[in-house]
FITOR-531519 format. One record per residue: x, y, z negated of N, C-alpha, C, O, CB in turn. Coordinates in steps of 0.001 Angstrom, whole numbers, plus 524288, in hexadecimal, padded with zeros to 5 digits. Glycine has a CB too. Example, Ala and Ser with C-alpha at 12.3 -4.5 7.8 and 13.67 -1.06 7.14 Angstrom:
2
833867E9C67E1888300C7EE6C7E188833907F31C7E1888379C7F3097DEEF82C2C7EE877DCAA/832327F7367E458835667FBDC7E41C832648001E7E14283461804727E099837047FDAA7E9A3/
This chain:
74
803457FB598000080000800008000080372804E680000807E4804F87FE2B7FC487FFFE7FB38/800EE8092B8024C804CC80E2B801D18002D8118F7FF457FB938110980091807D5810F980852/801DB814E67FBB57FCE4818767F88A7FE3F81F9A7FA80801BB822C47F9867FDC1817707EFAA/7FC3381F9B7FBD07FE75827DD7FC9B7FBB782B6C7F7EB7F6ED82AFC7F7F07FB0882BE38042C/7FD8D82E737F4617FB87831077EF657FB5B8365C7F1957FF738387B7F2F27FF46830657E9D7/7F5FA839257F2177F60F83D467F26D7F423840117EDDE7F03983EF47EB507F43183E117F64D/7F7EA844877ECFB7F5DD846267E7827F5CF84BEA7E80F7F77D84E077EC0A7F9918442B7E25B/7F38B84EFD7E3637F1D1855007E2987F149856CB7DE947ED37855327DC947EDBB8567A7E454/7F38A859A37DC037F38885E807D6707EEA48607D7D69E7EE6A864317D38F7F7F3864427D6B8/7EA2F85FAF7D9007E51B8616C7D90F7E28B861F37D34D7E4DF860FC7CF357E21B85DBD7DC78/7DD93863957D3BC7D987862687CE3C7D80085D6F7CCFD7D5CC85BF17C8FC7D430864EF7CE86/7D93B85B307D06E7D775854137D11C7D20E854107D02E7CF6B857E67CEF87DA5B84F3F7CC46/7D03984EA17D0F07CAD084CCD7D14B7C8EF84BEB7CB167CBBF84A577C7857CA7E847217D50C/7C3DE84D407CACD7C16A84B937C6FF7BFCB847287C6417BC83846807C9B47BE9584DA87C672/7C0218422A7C2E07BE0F83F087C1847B83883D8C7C4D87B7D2839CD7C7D57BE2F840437BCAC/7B460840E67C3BF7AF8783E377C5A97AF0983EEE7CC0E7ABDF83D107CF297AA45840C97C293/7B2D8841ED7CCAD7B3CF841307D1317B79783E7F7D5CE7B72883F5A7DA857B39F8441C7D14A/7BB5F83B117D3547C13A83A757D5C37BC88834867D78C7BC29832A57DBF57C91483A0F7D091/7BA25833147D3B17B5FF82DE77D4817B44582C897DC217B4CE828867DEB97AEDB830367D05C/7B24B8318B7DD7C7AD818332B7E1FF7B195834A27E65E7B0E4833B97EB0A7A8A68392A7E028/7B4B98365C7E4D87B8FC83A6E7E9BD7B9D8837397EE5E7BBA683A047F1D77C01883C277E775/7B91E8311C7F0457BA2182E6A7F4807B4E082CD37F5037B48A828377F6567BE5882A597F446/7AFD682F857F44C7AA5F82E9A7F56B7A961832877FA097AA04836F87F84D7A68382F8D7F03A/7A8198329E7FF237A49B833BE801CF7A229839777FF6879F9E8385E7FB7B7A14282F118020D/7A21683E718004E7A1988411F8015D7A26B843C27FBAA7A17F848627FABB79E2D840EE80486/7A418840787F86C7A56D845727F28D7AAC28479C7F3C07AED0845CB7F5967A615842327EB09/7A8C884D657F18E7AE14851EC7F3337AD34854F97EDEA7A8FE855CC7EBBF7AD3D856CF7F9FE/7B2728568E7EC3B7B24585A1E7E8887B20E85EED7EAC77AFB8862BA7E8FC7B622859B87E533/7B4FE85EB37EF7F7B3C9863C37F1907AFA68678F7F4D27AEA78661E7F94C7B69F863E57F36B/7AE3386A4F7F3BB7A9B786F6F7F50B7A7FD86DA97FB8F7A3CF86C247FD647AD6E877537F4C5/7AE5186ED37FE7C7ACDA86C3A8046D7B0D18676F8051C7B52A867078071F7ADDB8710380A03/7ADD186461802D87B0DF85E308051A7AC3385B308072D7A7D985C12805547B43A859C77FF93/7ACF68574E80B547A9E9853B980CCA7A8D184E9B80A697A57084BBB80C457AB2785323810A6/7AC7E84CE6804F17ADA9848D4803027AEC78448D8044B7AE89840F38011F7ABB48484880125/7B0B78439D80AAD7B2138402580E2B7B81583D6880DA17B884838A480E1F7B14F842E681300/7BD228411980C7B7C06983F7680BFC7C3FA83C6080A5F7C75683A3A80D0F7C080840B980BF0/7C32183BFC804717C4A883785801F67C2B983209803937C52F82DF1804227C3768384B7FD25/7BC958335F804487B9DA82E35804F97BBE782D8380AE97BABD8291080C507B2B182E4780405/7BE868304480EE97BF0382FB98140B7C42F82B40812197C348826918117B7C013835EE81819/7C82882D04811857CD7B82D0780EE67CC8A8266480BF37CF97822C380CBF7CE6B83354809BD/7CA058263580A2F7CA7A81FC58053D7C75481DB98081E7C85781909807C27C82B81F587FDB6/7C3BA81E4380B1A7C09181A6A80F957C6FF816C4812727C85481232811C27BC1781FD9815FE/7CA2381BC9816207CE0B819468185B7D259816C7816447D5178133A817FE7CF8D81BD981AEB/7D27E819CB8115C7D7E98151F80F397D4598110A80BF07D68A80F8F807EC7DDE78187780A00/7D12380FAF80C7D7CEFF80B28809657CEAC8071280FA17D11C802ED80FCC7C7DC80CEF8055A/7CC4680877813167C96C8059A818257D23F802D5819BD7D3977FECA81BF67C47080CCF81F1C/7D5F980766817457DC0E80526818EC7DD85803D6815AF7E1A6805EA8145A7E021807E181AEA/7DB447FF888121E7DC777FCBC80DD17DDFE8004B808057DE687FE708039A7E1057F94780FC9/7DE86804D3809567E05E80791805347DD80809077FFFD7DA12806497FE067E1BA80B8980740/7DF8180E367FDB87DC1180F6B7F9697DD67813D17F9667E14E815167FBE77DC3780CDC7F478/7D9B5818807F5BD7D9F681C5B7F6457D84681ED57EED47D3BC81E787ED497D68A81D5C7FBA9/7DB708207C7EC337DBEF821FD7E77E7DB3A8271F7E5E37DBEF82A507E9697DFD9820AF7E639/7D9F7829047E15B7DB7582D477DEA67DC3D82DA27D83F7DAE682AB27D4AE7D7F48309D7E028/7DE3D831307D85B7DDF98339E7D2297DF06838B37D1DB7E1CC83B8E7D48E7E1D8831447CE3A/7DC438397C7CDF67DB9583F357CD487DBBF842337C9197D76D843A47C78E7D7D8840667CEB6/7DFCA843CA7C6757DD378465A7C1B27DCB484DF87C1637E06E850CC7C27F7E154843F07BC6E/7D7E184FD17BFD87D6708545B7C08A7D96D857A57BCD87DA14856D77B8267D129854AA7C032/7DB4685BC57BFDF7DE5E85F767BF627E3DE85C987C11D7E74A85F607BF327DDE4861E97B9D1/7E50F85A817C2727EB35858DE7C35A7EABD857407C8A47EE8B858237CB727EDE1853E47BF68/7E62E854AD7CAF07E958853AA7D01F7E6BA84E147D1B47E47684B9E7CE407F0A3853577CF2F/7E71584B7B7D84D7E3B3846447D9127E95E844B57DC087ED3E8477D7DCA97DC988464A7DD1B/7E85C83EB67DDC97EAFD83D107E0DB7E89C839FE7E4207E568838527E0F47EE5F83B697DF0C/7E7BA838347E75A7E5D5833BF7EAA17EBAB831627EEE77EF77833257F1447DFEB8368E7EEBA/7E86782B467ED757EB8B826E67EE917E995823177F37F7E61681FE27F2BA7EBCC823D77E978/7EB6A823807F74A7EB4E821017FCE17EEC881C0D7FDBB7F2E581CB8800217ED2E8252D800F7/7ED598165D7FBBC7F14D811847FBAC7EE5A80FB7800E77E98C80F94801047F15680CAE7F59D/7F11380E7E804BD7EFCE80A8C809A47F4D8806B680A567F97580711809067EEC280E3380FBC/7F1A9802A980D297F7237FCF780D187FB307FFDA811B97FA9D80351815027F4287F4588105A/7FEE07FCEB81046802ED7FE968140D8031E7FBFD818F68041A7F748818D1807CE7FE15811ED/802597FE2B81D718040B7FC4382250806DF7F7998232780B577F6FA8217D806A07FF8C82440/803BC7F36282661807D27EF99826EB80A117EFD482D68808387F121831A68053F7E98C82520/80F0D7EDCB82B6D811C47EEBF82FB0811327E93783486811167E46D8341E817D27EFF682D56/811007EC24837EA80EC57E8D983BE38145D7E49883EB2813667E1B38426980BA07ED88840CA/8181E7E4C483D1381C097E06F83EBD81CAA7DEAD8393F81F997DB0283835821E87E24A84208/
């Protein structure tokens, strides 16, 4: 597996919300479509992968992208 950590000094996610954030149209934000995440963990799940977070508020989130590694074709 290879994992990629993307991370941010943000306000981070709230609890009752970090739950919902890869659901179909929930957005914290004012103009979001709530599509993205759930776009995003649809495809690395359908490429065997997984798709993570953590978050703690006021300090910052990270999300975690593990997919299998390429096999080599010789």
């Amino acid at each position: 597996m290879v994992t990629v950590h993307v991370s941010d000094t943000g306000s981070g996610i709230a609890p009752d919300q970090l739950a919902k954030i890869t659901e179909p149209f929930f957005s914290t934000k004012a103009r979001g479509m709530g599509l993205g995440l759930a776009i995003s963990k649809a495809i690395v799940e359908k490429n065997g992968g997984e798709l993570t977070v953590v978050s703690e508020v006021g300090k910052g989130t990270t999300f975690s992208v593990r997919l299998p590694r390429a096999r080599s074709s010789g």
